[in-house]
N, C-alpha and C positions, 0 to 999 in steps of 0.2 A: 308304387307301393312295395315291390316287390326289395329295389333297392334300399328303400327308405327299412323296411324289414332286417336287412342282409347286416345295413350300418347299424342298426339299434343291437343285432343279435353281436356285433363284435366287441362292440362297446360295454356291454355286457359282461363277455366271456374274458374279456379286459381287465373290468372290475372285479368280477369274482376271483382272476387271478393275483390280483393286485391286493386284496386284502388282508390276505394273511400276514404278509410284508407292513402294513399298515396299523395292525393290530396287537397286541402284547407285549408293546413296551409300559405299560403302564404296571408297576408289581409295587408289594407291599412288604417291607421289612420290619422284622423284629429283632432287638435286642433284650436278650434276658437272662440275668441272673438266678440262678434255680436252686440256692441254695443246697447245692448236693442233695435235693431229691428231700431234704429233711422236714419241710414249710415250718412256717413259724410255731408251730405247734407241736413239732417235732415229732408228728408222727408218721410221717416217710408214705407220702402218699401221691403217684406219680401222676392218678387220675386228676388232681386239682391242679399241678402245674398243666397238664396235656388239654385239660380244659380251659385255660389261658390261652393258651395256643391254638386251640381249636375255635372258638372263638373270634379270636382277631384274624382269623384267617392268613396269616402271612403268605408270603414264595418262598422267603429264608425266612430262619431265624439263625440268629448266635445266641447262641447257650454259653454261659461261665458257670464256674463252680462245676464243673461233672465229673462225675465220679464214674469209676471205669473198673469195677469188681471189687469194691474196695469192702474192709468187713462193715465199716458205721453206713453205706449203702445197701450190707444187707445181698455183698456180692454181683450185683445189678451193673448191668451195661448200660447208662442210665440214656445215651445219646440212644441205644438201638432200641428200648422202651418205649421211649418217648416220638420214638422214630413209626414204631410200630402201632402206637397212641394215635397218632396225627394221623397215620399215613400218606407221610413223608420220609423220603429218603436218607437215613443220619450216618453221619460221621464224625470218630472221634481225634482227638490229636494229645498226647501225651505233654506235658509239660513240666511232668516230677510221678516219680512212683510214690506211694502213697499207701499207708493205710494196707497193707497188703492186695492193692492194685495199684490205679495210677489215677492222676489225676489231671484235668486240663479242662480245654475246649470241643466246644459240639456244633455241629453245625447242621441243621435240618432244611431241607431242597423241595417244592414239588417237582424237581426236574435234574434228572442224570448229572452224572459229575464225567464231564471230558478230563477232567487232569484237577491233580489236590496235591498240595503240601503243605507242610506243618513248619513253620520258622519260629527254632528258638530264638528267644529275647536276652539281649544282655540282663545278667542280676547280679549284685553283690555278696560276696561270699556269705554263709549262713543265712541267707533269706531265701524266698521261694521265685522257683525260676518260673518263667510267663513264657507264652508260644505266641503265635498268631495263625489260625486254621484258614485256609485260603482254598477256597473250590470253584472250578474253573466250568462255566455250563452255560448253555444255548438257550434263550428266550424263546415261548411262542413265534414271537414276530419273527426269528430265524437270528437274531442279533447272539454276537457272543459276549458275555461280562465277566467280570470275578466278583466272586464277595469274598469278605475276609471276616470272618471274627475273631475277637479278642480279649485279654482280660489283662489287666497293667497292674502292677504294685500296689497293695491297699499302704502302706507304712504312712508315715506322717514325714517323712526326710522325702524330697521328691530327685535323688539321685536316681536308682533304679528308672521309675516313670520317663525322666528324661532319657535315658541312657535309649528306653524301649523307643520311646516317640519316634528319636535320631533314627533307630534302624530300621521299623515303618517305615519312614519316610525314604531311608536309602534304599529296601529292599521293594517296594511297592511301587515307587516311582518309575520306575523300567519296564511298566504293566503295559503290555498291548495292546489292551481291550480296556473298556469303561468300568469303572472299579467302586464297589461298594466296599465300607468298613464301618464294624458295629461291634458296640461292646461297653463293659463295663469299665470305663478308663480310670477311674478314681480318683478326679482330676476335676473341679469346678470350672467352668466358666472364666477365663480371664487368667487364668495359672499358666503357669510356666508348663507343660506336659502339652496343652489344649495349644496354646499360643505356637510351640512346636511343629504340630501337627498343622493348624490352618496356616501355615506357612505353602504348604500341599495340598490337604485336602479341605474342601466347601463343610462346614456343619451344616444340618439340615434344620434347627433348632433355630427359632427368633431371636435373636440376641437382646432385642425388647423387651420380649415377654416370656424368660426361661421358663419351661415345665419344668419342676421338680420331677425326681425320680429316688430318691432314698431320704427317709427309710418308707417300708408301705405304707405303714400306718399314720404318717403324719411326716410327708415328705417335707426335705426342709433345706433339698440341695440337690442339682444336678450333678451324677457320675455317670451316667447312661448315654450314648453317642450315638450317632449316625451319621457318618460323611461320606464324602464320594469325591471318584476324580478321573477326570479332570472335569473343572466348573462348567465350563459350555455345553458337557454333554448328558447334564440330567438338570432337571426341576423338579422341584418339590411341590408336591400338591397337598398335604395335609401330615399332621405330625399330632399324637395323641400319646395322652400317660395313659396306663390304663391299672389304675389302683386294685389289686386281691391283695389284703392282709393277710391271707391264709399262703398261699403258692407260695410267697417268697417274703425275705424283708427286703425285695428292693421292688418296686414297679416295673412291670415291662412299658416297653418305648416303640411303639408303634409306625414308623414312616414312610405313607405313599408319595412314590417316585416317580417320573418318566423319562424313561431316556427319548433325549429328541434325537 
């Protein structure tokens, strides 16, 4: 009895240590467009986007459209708001000054940032130049990943988009660790920008059955993403639109992950 005791208690003290290792690969990302904090209504109201957020409960989110002191935000840091909203860890990346601040991408964490940069995007002269915000941080389960957010060329010419894709894919491909990328790519399903990119990385998205994501009110096209890479080292377990006509006019894009 006394052996049979000794093996149950090691087997145990085994498992308890063995779990955490086992545990917290499973996280939930969001992509979202935030309209510079303005909502469709345009009354610049940060609690109805931070309620989107709060909500879906994400690990990340990517934020596009943020504004970063600018006067039509009303001066607002809108990443450390929204960061303070959630409470969640935010950070901003600069992509064009702006409005008398600046403007770019945001990236919101429940978990520390070991290492971040900000990669300008190629753009064509007189248009607006686009970054990709990249944060480097440690899973529950002890796993290390990046995520990247990003926002690509609204224009109707798809020069710029492609130019961006290209350098995604050269600058991101050299990634270490297992890599999320989420954003507002402006870019349908089957285009030249998309078609670039899963050249690299996996869409999380059915290609059967697209979720629309813009506009909120009567979505009528995907620009909203979620990919990852390299393919064998995440599955997707659920992917959701999650329509507010008020926060934004685009939908947030919901998508539970696991890294195996």
């Amino acid at each position: 009895m006394i052996r049979l005791f000794v093996t149950v208690l090691c087997f145990s003290s085994l498992a308890n240590f063995a779990q955490p290792l086992q545990s917290g690969r499973t996280i939930k990302v969001l992509s979202f467009n935030i309209l510079h904090g303005a909502t469709t209504r345009g009354d610049f109201d940060l609690d109805a986007i931070a309620n989107v957020i709060i909500e879906a409960d994400p690990d990340f989110v990517a934020l596009q459209e943020v504004d970063y002191k600018t006067r039509r935000a009303k001066n607002y840091d809108l990443a450390t708001e929204l960061g303070w909203r959630t409470k969640m860890a935010p950070l901003f990346g600069r992509a064009m000054p702006y409005d008398g601040g600046e403007y770019g991408e945001g990236v919101l964490s429940k978990y520390t940032f070991l290492q971040t940069r900000n990669v300008p995007l190629p753009y064509s002269t007189g248009n607006e130049p686009r970054a990709a915000l990249e944060v480097i941080t440690v899973l529950p389960s002890g796993d290390t990943i990046a995520f990247i957010g990003t926002h690509l060329d609204h224009l109707e010419d798809e020069t710029d988009r492609v130019a961006q894709t290209k350098r995604i894919n050269e600058v991101f491909s050299r990634n270490q660790y297992p890599t999320l990328l989420a954003g507002d790519l402006n870019a349908e399903p089957g285009s030249n920008p998309i078609v670039i990119l899963e050249k690299m990385w996996t869409p999380a998205y059915d290609k059967n059955n697209v979720q629309f994501t813009y506009p909120s009110d009567k979505p009528i096209k995907k620009i909203d993403y979620v990919m990852y890479f390299p393919q064998h080292k995440w599955r997707v377990l659920k992917t959701e639109v999650i329509q507010d006509i008020i926060a934004s006019d685009h939908c947030a894009y919901l998508v539970t992950i696991e890294l195996l």
